[in-house]
N, C-alpha and C positions, 0 to 999 in steps of 0.2 A: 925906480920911482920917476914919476915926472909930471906934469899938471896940465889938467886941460881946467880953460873957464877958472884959472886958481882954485882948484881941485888938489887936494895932491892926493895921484892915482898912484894903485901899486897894482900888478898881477898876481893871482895865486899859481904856485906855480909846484912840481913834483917833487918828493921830499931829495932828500942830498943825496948821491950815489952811495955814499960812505954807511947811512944810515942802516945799521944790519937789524934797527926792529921788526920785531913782524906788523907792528901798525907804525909807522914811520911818518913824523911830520912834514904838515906841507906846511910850505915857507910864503913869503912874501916878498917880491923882487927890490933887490937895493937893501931891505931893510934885514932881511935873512932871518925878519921873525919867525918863528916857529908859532905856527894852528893849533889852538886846541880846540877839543870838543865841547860843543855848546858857543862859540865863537858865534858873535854875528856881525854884520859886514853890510853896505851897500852897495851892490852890485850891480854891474852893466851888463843890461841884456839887448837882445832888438830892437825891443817895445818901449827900453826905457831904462830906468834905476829901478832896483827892489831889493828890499829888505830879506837879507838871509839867514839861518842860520847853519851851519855845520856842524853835522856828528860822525861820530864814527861805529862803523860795525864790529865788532869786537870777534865775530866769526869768518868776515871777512883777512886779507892781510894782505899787504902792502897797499899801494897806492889806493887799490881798489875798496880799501875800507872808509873812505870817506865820501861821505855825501851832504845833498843840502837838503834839509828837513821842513824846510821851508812848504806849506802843501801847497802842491799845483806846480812845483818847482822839482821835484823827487827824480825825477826823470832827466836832471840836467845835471855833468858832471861839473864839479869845480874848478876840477884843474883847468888853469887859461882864463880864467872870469877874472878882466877889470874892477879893483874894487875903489872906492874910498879910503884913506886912509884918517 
């Protein structure tokens, strides 16, 4: 965790090696919260801040079962996104 602007930023980051789910949560750096589905978050992107949320594909598994639902965003992985805490 740490702040920009008194921000307190965190990353989303890969679930835990340990995690043997087949949908495995992703966490959040420092805080080692665990994601759930339907979560949403303000997020740094290029362009800016925006508003996200996160689900998960239930056909997919592991890491790759999550995504940002967000439309116009679909296309961008989570994992690595500065968020707001």
């Amino acid at each position: 965790m740490g702040t920009w602007n008194e921000e307190e930023i965190g990353q989303i980051q890969l679930p835990d090696k340990t995690d043997q789910d087949p949908h495995p949560r992703l966490t959040l750096t420092g805080s080692g919260y665990g994601i759930h589905a339907g979560d949403g978050f303000t997020a740094l992107f290029p362009d800016g801040w925006h508003e996200i949320t996160i689900e998960m594909r239930w056909e997919e598994t592991g890491a790759a079962c999550w995504y940002i639902s967000t439309p116009g965003l679909g296309h961008v992985c989570p994992v690595g996104l500065f968020v707001k805490l």
